[in-house]
C-alpha positions as CSV (number, residue, x, y, z in Angstrom):
1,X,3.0,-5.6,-2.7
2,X,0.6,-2.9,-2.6
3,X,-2.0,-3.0,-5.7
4,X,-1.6,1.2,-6.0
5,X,-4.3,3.3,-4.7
6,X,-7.5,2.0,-4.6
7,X,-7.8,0.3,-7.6
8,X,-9.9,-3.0,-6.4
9,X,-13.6,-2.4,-7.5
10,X,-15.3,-5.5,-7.2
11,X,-17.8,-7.0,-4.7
12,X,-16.9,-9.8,-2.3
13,X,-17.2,-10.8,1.1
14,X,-15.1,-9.0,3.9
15,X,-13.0,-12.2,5.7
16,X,-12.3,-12.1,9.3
17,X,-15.1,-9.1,9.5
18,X,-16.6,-8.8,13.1
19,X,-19.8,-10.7,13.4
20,X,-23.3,-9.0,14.0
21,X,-24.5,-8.6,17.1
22,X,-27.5,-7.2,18.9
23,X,-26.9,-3.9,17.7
24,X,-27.9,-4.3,14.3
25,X,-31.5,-4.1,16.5
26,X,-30.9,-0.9,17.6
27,X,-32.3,2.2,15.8
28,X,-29.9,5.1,14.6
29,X,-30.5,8.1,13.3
30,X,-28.9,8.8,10.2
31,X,-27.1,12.6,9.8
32,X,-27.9,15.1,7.5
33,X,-26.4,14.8,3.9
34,X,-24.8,18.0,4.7
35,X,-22.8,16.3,7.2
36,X,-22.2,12.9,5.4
37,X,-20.2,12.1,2.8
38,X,-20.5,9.2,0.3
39,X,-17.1,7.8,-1.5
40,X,-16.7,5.0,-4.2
41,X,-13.7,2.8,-2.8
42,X,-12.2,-0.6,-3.2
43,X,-13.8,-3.6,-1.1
44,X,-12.0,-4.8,2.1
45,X,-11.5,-8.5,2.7
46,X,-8.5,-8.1,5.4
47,X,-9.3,-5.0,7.7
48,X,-5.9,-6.2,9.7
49,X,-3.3,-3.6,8.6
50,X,-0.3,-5.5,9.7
51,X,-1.7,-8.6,8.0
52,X,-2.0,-7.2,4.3
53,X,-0.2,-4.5,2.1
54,X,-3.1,-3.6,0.7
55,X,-3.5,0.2,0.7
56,X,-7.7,0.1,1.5
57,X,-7.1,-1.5,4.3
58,X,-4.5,1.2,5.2
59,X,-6.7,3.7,4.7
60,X,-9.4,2.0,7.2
61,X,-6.6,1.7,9.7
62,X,-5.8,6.0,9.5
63,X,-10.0,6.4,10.1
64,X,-10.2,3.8,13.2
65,X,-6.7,3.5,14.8
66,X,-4.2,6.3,15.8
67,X,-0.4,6.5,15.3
68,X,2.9,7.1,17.3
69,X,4.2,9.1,15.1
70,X,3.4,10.1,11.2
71,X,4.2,12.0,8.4
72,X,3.9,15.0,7.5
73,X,3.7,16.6,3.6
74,X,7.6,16.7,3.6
75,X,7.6,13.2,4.8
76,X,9.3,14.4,7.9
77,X,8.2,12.2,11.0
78,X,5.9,14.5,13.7
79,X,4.5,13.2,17.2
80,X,1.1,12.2,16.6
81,X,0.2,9.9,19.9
82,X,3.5,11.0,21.6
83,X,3.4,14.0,23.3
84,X,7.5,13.5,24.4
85,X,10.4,11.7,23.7
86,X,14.0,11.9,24.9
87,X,17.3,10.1,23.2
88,X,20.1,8.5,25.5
89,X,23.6,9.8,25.4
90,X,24.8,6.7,23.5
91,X,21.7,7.1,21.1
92,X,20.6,3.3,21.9
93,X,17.6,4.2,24.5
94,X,14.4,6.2,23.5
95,X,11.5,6.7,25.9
96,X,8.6,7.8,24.8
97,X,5.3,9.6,27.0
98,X,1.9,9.2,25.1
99,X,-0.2,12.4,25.1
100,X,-3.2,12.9,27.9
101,X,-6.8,12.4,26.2
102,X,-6.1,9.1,24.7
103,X,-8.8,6.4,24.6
104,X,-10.3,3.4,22.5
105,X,-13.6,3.8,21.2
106,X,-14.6,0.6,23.9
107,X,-14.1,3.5,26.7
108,X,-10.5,2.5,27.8
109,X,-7.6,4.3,27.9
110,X,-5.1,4.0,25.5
111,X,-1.7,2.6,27.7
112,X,1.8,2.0,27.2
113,X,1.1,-1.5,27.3
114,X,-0.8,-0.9,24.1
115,X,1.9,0.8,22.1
116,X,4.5,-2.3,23.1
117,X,2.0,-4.6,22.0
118,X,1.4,-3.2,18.6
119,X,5.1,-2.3,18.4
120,X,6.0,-6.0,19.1
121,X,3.1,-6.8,16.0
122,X,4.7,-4.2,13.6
123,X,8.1,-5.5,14.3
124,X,7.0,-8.7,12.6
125,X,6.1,-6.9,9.6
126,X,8.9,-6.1,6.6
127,X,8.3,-2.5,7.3
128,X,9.5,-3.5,10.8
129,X,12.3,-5.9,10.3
130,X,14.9,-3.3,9.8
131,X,14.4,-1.7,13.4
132,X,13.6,-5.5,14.7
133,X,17.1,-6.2,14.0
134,X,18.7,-3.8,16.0
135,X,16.2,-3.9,18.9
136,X,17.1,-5.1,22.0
137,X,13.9,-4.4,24.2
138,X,10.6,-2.9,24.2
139,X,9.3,-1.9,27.4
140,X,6.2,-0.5,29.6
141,X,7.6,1.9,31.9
142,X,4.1,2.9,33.5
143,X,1.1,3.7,32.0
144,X,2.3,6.7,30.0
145,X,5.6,5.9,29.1
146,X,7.1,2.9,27.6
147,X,11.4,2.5,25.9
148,X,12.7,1.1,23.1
149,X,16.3,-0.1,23.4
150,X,18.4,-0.9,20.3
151,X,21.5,-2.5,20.2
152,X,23.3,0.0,18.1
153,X,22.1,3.6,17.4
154,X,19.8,4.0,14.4
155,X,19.3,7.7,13.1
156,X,16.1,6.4,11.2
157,X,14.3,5.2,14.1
158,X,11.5,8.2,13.9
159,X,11.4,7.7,10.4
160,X,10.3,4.2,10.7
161,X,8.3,4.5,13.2
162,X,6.3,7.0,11.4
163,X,6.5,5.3,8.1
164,X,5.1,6.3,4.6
165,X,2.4,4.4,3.3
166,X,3.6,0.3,3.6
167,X,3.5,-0.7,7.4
168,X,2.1,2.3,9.9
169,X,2.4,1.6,12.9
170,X,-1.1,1.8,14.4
171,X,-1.7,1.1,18.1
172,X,-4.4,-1.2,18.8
173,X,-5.4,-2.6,22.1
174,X,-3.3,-5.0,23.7
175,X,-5.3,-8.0,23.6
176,X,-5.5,-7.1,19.5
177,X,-1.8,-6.8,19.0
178,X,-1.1,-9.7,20.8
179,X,-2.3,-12.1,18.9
180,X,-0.4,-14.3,16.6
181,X,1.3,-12.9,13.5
182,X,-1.2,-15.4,11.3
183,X,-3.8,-14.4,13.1
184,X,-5.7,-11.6,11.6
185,X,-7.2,-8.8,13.8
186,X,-11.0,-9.1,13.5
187,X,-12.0,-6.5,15.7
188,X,-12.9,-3.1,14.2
189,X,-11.7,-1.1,18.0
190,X,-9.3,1.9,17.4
191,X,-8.7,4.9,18.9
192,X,-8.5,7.1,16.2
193,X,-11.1,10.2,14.6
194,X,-13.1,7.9,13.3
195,X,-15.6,4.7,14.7
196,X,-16.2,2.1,12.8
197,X,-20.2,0.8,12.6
198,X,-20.7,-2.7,13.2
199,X,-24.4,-2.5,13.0
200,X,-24.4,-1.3,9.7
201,X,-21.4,-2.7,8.4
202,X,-22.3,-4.6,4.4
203,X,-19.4,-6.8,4.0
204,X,-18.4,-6.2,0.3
205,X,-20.9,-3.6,0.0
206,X,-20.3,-0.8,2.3
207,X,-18.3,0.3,5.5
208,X,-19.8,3.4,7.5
209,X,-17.3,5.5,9.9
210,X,-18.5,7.7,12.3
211,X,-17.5,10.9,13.6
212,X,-15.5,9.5,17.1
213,X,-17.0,12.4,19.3
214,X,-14.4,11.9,22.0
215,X,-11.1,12.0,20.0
216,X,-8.8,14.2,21.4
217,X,-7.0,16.3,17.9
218,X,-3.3,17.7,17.8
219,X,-3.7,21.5,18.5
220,X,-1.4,21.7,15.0
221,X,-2.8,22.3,12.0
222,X,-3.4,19.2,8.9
223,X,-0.2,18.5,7.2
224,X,0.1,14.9,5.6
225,X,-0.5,12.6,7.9
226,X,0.3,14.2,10.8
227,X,-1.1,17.6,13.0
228,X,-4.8,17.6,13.8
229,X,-6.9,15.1,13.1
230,X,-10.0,17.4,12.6
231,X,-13.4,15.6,11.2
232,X,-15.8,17.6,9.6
233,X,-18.7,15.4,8.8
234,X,-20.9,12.9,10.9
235,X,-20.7,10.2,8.8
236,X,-18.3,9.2,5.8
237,X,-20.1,6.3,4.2
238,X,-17.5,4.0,2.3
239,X,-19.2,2.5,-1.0
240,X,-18.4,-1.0,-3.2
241,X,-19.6,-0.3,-6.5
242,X,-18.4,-3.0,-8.8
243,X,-19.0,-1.0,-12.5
244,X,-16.8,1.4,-13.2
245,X,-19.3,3.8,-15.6
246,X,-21.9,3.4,-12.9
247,X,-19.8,4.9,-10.2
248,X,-19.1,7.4,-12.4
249,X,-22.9,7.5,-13.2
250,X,-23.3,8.5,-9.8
251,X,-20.6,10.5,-9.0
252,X,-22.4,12.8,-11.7
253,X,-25.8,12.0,-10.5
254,X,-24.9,13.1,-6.6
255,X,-25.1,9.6,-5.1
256,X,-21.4,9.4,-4.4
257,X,-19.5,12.6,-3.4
258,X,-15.8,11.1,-3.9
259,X,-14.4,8.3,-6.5
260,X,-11.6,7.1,-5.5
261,X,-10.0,6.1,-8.9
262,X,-12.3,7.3,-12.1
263,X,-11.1,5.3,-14.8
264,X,-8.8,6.7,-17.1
265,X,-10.9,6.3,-21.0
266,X,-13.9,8.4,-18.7
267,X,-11.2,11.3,-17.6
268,X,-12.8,13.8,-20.6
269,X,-16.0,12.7,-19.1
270,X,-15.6,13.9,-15.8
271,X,-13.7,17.2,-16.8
272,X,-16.7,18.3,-18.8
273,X,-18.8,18.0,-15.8
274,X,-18.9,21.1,-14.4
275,X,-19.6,19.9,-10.6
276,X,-17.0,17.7,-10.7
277,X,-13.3,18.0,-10.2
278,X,-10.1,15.7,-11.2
279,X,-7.9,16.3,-8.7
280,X,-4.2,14.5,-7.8
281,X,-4.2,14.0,-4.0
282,X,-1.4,12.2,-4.2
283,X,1.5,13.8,-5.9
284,X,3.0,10.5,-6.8
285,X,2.7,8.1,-9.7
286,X,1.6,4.8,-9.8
287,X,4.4,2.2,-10.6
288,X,2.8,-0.7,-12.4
289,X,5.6,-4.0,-12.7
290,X,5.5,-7.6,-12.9
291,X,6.6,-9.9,-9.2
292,X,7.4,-13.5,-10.4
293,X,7.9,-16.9,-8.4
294,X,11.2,-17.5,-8.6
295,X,11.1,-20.7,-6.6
296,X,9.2,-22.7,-9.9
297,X,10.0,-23.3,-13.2
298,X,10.5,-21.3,-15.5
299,X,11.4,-18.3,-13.6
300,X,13.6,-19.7,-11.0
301,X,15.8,-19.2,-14.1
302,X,17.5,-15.5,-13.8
303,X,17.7,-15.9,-17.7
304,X,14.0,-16.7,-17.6
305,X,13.6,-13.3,-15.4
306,X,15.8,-11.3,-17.5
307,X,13.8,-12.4,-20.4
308,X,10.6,-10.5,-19.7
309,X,13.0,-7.5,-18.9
310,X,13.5,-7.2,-22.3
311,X,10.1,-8.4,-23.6
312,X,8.0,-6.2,-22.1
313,X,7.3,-2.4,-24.3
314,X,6.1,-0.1,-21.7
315,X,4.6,2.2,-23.7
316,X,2.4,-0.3,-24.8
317,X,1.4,-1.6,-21.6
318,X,0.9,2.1,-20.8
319,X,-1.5,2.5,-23.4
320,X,-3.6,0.1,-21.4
321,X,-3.3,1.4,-18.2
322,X,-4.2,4.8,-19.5
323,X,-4.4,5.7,-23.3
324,X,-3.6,9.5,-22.5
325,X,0.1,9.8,-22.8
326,X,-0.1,12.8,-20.5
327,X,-0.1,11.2,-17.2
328,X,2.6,8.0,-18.0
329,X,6.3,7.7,-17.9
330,X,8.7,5.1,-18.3
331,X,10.5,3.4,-15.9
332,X,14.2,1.9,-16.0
333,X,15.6,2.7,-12.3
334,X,14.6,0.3,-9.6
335,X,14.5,3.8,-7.2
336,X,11.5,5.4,-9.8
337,X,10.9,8.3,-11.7
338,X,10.8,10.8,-8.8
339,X,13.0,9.5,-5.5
340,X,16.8,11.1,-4.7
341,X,18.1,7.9,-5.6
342,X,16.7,7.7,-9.3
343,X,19.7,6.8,-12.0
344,X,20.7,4.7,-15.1
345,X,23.3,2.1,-13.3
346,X,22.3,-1.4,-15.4
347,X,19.5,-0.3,-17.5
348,X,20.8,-1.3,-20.8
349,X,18.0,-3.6,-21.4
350,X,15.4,-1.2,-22.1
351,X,14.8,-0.4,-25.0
352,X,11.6,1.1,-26.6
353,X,9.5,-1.5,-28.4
354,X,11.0,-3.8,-26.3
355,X,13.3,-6.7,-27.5
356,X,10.9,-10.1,-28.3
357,X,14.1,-11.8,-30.2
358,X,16.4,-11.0,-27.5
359,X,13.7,-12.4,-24.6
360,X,12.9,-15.5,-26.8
361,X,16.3,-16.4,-26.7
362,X,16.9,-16.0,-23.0
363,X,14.2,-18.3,-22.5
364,X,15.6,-20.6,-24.7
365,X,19.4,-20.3,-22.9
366,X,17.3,-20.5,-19.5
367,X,16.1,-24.3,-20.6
368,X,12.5,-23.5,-20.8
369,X,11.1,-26.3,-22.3
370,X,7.3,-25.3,-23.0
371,X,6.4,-25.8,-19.3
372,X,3.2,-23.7,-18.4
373,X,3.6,-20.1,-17.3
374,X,0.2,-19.1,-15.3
375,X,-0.1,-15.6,-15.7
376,X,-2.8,-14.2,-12.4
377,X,-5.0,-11.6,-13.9
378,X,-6.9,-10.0,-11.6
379,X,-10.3,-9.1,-13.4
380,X,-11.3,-6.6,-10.6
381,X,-9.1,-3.7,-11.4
382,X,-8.9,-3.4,-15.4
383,X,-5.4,-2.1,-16.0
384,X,-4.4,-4.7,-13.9
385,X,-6.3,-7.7,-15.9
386,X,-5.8,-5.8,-19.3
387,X,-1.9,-6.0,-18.6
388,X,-2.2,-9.7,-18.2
389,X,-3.8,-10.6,-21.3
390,X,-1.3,-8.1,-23.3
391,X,1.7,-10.3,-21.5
392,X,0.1,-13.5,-22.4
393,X,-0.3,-12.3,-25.9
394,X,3.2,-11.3,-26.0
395,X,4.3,-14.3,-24.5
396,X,2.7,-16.5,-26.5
397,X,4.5,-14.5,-29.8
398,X,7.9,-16.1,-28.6
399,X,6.2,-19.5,-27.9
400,X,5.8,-19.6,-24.7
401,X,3.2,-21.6,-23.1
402,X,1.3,-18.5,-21.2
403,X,-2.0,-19.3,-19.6
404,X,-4.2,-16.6,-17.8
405,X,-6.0,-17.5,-14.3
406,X,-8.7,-15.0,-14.0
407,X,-10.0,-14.5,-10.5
408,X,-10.8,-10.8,-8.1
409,X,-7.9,-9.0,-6.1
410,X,-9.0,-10.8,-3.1
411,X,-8.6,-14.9,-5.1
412,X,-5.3,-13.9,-6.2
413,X,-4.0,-12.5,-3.1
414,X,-4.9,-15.7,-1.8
415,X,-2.6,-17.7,-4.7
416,X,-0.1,-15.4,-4.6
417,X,1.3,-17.0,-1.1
418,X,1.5,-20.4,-2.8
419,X,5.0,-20.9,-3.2
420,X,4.2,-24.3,-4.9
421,X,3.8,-25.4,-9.1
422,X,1.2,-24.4,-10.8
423,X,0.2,-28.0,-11.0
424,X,-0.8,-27.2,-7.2
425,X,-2.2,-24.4,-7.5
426,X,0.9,-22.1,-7.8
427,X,1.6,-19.5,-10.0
428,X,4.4,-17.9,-11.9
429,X,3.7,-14.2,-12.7
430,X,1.1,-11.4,-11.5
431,X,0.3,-7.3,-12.0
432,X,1.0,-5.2,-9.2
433,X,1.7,-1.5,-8.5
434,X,2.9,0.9,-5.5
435,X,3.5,4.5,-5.4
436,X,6.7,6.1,-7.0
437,X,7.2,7.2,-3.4
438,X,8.0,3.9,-1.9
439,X,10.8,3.4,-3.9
440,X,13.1,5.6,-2.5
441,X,11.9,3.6,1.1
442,X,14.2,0.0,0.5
443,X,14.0,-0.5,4.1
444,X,10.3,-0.5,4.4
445,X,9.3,-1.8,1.0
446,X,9.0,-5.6,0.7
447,X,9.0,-5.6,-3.1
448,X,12.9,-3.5,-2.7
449,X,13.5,-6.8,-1.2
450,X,16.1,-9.5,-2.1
451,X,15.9,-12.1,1.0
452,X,13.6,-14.2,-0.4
453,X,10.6,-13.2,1.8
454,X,8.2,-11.2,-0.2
455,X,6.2,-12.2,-3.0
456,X,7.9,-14.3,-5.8
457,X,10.6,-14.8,-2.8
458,X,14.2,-13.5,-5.2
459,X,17.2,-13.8,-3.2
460,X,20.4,-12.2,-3.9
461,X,22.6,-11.6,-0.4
462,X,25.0,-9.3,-2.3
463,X,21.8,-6.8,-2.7
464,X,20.5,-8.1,1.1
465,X,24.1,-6.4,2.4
466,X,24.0,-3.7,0.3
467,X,20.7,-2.6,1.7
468,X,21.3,-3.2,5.3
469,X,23.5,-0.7,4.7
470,X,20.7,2.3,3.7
471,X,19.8,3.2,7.5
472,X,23.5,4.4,7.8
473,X,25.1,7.6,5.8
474,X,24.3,10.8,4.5
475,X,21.8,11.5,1.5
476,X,25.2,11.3,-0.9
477,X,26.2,8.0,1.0
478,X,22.6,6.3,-0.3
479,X,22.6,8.0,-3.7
480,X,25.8,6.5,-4.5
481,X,24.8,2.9,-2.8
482,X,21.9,3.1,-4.9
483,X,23.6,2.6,-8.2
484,X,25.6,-0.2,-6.5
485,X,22.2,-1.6,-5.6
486,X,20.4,-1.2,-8.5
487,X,23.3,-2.9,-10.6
488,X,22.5,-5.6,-8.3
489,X,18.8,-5.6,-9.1
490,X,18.7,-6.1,-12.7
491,X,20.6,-8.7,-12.8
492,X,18.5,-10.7,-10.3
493,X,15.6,-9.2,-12.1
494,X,13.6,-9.5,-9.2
495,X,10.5,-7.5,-10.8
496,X,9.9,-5.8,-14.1
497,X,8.6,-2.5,-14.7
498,X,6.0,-1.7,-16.9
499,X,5.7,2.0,-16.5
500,X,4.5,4.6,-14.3
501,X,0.8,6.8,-14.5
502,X,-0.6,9.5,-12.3
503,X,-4.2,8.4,-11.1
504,X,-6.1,11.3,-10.2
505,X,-9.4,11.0,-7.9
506,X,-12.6,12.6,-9.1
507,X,-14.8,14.2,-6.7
508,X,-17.9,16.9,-6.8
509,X,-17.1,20.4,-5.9
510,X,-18.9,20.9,-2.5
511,X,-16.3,18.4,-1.2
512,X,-13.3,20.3,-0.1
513,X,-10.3,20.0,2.3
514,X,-9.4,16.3,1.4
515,X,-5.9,15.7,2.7
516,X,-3.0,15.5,0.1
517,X,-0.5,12.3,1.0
518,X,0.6,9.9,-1.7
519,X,-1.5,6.5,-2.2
520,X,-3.6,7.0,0.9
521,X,-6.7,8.7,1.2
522,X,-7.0,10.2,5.4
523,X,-11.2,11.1,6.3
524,X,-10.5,13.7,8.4
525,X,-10.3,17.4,7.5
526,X,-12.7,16.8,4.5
527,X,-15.9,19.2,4.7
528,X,-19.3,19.3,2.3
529,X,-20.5,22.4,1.6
């Protein structure tokens, strides 16, 4: 899962970054701070999009790379690479022909091969598997035009190849693509608005994109994620500030022009600055919840699961994440607070307070017998690690044998793929967010998942046939196969909500034109007065 929206703050060292060469030697000149822009974001240890969910590196992909298709702010899939694209009679053959201009920032031109290549890579992602399934072939034509042939037509095809925020597709070179799945791509080679600068690239403490003077834009005007690409600055200089207060110190102070994700006790702060703004890019809230491993004791118990379903009080877990009630909401639907498919099939566990008595006694019919539950608190992004230390306490109130495991984003990404005990180094619960958007998106969305692949790895192949079933119907057809679903979900328990809270970003007010698209945050189109 996606930790939502920028949200990592701390300092570390970026794995798998390129290595420094010669050019570090050379001399640049800078650009005038009229045409740079400085933003507080979270570090970067994995710059490989299709490697990672986690949404910084997604928004380093948008600056570097470019996409087939993408969004735009009706979430309707527009050409972005692709200049055409034609549809078979029996709906099972697309060809696609890339748009002229298109090159990587080495100096070669972006080919077919290229887009087959990452395709191929993306199909190996969860946001891919669904199309992977019913592909038969994908092909190079020539050098402009490559097919996808599926075995059976799938009206979502666009869709998912343009994606929300979870798995873009982003074409990289074909040499890139091609390597393994569990190899991470190092390189930093795109062909998107955006360069990336090797030689002055501070791993954990700064990443600086450049203005990609040969990018070729969409004559259509910025909407979402798709249209022109059109950058407005020289230089948009990615900072790692680990302190909170002092980012904000210098947002106030002109050092930084953009932070990414004030926090939310400095919000009063920040309003009574008057040269700085609070302003919600995204239009989508923040779902915090709770992924456990369900392969280890306790909670390969679905009583054990259920048991922090009623546990855990959102509100009060809200009050953590943001103590103004204005921006948080409750959350009992597995689709969200603000999806088509939201609704209240199997929620009668919720209850407000929360139910300790009723959890304690799950855990007791589950056979928990005092065994250690290791709780990952990731002391990096503080709503994340304050939640953890509220669910131990609460934990421990029923007699339960919690134990936090501090560490940053990047250590317990790491643990988090241990499927093993704790004795060996495992664990059995950790925070997490995504946007309210990706819930109404169970094809794409690993943690909508029941096959036993994602995080905490809960299987239930009733759900698994259930959701197969999304890519086919009409808006109705999902609404009702939602409830069916979601029925389906809380029993498994296969997460736990605990609530949903807007995150604005703060900038100063010389920065304009930032583009609006939930979760991500896209360079281009942003201009400094």
């Amino acid at each position: 899962m996606k930790i939502s929206r920028r949200k990592l703050i701390g300092a570390g060292v970026a794995a798998g970054a390129a290595a420094w060469g010669p050019s570090v030697l050379r001399a640049q000149t800078a650009p005038s701070a009229a045409r740079t822009v400085r933003m507080m974001n979270g570090n970067i240890t994995n710059f490989d999009p299709y490697s990672t969910t986690t949404y910084h590196t997604v928004d380093h992909a948008l600056a570097i790379y470019d996409t087939l298709f993408a969004l735009d702010s009706k979430l309707t899939p527009r050409p972005q690479m692709v200049k055409n694209w034609a549809v078979s009679d029996d709906k099972k053959t697309y060809t696609f022909e890339l748009r002229d201009g298109l090159g990587f920032h080495d100096g070669t031109a972006v080919t077919a091969g290229d887009c087959v290549a990452s395709i191929r890579r993306w199909l190996r992602t969860p946001g891919g598997q669904l199309v992977k399934e019913r592909t038969k072939d994908v092909s190079r034509k020539d050098d402009k035009t490559f097919t996808i042939v599926l075995n059976e037509p799938f009206a979502l095809l666009l869709d998912q190849l343009g994606e929300s925020v979870n798995y873009l597709l982003f074409v990289m070179r074909e040499k890139d693509a091609d390597r393994a799945p569990t190899e991470p791509v190092t390189t930093h080679i795109g062909s998107g608005p955006f360069k990336f600068n090797e030689a002055l690239f501070k791993p954990g403490v700064s990443f600086v994109y450049d203005r990609n003077e040969k990018y070729v834009t969409r004559a259509e005007q910025p909407d979402g994620l798709a249209g022109g690409k059109i950058v407005n600055v020289d230089r948009a200089i990615w900072e790692v500030i680990a302190d909170q207060q002092t980012a904000v110190a210098a947002l106030q102070a002109g050092e930084i022009d953009l932070l990414s994700d004030p926090p939310a006790n400095l919000f009063p702060m920040i309003e009574g600055d008057p040269n700085l703004v609070l302003e919600d890019l995204h239009k989508s809230g923040d779902n915090y919840l709770l992924r456990m491993n369900c392969l280890q004791k306790p909670f390969e118990s679905v009583k054990a699961r259920q048991a922090i379903l009623h546990l855990v009080d959102q509100e009060a877990f809200l009050r953590l994440i943001n103590p103004n009630p204005k921006y948080n909401h409750t959350i009992t639907s597995l689709f969200g607070t603000g999806t088509p498919y939201v609704n209240d099939a199997n929620t009668g566990w919720h209850k407000k307070g929360g139910d300790p008595a009723k959890a304690k006694q799950l855990f007791k019919e589950s056979g928990y017998s005092g065994e250690k539950v290791v709780i990952l608190q990731p002391t990096n992004w503080l709503p994340g690690s304050n939640v953890a230390q509220l669910l131990a306490a609460a934990l421990r109130k029923i007699e339960v044998n919690a134990e936090l495991a501090p560490s940053d984003w990047a250590g317990l990404s790491e643990r988090r793929s241990n499927k093993g005990p704790v004795e060996s180094g495992g664990w059995s619960i950790y925070p997490t967010s995504a946007i309210d958007l990706s819930f109404g998106d169970p094809l794409s969305a690993g943690w909508m998942t029941l096959n036993g692949q994602y995080y905490g790895w809960p299987q239930n192949d009733e759900y698994e046939v259930l959701r197969a079933q999304w890519a086919n119907g009409t808006l109705e057809d999902r609404k009702t196969l939602a409830r069916k679903m979601q029925q389906s979900w809380w029993d498994t328990a296969g997460s736990v909500f605990l609530g949903q809270s807007v995150s604005p970003i703060a900038r100063r007010k010389e920065l304009t034109g930032l583009v609006s698209y939930p979760a991500l945050l896209p360079m281009w189109n942003m201009r400094k007065a």
